[in-house]
C-alpha positions as CSV (number, residue, x, y, z in Angstrom):
1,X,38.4,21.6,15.9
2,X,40.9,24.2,15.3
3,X,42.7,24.8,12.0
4,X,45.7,22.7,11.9
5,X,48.8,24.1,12.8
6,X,47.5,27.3,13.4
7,X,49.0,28.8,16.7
8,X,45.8,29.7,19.0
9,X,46.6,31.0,22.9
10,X,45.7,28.5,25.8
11,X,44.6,26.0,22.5
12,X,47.1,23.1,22.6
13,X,47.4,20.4,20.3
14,X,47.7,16.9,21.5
15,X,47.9,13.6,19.4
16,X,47.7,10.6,21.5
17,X,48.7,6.9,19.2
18,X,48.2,3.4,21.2
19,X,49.8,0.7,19.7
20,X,49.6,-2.4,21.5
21,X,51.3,-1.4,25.2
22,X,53.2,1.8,23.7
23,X,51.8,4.8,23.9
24,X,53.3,7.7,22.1
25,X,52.7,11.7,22.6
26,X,52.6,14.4,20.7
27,X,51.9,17.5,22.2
28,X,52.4,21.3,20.4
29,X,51.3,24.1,22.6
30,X,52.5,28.1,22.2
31,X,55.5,28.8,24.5
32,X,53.4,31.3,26.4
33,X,51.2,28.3,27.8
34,X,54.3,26.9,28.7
35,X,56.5,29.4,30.4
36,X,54.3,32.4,30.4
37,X,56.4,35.1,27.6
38,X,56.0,34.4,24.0
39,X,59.4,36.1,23.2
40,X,63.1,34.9,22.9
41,X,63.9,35.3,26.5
42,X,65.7,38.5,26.6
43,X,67.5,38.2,30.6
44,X,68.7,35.0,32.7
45,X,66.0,35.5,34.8
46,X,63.8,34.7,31.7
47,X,66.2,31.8,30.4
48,X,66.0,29.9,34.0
49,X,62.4,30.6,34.0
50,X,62.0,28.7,30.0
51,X,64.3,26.3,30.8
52,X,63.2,24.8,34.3
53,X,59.5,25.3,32.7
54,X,60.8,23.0,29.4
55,X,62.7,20.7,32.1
56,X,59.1,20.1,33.9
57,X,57.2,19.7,30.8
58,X,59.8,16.7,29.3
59,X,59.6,15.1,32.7
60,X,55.7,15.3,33.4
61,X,54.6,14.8,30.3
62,X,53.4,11.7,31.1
63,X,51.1,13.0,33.5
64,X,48.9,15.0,31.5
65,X,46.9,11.8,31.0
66,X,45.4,9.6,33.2
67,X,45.7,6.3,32.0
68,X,42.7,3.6,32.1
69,X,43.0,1.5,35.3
70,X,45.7,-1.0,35.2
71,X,47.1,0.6,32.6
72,X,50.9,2.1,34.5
73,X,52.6,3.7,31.7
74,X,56.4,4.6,32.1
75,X,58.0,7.3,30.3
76,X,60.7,5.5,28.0
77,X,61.8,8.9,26.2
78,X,60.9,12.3,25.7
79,X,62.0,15.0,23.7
80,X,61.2,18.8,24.1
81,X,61.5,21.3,21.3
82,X,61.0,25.0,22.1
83,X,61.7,28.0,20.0
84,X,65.7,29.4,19.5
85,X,67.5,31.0,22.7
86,X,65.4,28.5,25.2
87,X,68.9,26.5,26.5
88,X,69.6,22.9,25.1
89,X,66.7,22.6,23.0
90,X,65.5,22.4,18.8
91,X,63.9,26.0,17.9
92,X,60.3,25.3,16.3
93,X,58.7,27.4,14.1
94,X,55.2,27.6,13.0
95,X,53.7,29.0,10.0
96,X,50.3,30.7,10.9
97,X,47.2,29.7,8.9
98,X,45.2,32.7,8.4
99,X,42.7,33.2,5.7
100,X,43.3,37.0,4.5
101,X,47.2,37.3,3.9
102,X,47.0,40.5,4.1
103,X,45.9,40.4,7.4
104,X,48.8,38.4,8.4
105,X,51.6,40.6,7.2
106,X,50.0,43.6,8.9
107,X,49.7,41.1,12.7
108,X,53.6,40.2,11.4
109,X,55.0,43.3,11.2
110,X,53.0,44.8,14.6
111,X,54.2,41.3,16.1
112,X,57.9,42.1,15.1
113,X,58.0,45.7,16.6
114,X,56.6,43.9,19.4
115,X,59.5,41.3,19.9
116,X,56.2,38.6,20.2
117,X,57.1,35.9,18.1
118,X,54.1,33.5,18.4
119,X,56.8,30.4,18.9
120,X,55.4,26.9,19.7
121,X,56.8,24.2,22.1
122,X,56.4,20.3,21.0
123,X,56.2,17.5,23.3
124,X,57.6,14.0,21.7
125,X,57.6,11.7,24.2
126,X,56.8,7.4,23.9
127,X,55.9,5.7,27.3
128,X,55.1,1.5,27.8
129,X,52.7,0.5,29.9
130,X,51.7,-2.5,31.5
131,X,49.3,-3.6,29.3
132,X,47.3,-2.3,26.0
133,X,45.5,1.0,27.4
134,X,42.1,0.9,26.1
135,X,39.3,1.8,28.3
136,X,38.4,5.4,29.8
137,X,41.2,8.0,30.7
138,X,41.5,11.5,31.1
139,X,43.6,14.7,30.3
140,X,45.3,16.4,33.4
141,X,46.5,19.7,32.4
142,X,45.8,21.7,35.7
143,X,49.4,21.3,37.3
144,X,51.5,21.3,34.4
145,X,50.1,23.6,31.9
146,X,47.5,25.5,33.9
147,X,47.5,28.1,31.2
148,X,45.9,25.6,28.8
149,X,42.1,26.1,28.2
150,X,40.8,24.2,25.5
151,X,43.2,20.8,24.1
152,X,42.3,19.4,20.3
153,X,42.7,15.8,21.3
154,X,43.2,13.4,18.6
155,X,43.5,9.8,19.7
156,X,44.9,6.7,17.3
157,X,43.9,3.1,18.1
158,X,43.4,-0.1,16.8
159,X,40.1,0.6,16.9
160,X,40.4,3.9,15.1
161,X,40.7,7.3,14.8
162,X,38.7,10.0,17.6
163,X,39.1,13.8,17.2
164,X,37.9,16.9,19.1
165,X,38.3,20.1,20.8
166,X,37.8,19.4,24.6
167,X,38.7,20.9,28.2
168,X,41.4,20.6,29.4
169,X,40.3,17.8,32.4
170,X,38.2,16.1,29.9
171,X,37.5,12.5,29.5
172,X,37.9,9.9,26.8
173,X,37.6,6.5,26.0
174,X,41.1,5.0,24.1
């Protein structure tokens, strides 16, 4: 599994919690993987483009799973938070994890002359379902986040605790 917290292209993070029929979500991803630029968007062209992008992602998060069989989960909320200068939403910022600090402060500055800010976008969202959802399921990234190639899945149950770096169309067991 990737280190944690550390921003990785096409790698998202997603933390999946059952507790009883509630399901809650919690999904951090770079903002490239989201709406394809990793910069503050810089025309309104850009800003529509973040915004409708953030607007799908609240909406469909739910989707990005498929739940055991008779198991419908409804989205009760959601809550996107994207980086500063994305319309309506929190700005995010992520530390990077890198082990020579040197290293880091010559990718910062090249980064800054860049205008490439390596921002992340979270996903909070909390969804009932019709009854406890234990069983197999499956990640569905394809349509909404197509640019996401590998997902470190972390999944919470009664049962326990399950962690791993997986595809993004992989299967699980909650």
């Amino acid at each position: 599994m990737g280190t944690a917290g550390a921003h990785e292209h096409g790698i998202a993070r997603l933390g999946l919690a059952v507790d009883g029929a509630r399901v809650t979500i919690d999904l951090e991803l770079p903002a490239e993987s989201v709406f394809g630029f990793e910069h503050a968007p810089r025309s309104a062209e850009e800003r529509a483009t973040a915004a409708e992008a953030l607007d799908r992602l609240r909406t469909g998060g739910a989707r990005l799973i498929a739940f055991p069989d008779g198991a419908a989960c409804a989205l009760d909320s959601a809550e996107v938070q994207a980086p500063e200068g994305v319309e309506g939403d929190h700005a995010h910022y992520d530390e990077h994890a890198h082990d020579d600090e040197h290293v880091h402060e010559d990718e910062h500055a090249h980064e800054e002359d860049e205008g490439i800010v390596h921002e992340d976008v979270r996903l909070l969202a909390s969804l009932t379902c019709s009854r406890e959802p234990i069983g197999p399921a499956s990640l569905r990234f394809a349509d909404l986040l197509p640019d996401v190639v590998q997902v470190d899945l972390t999944v919470f149950t009664a049962a326990g605790e399950a962690a791993g770096r997986v595809v993004p169309d992989a299967s699980f067991r909650f």
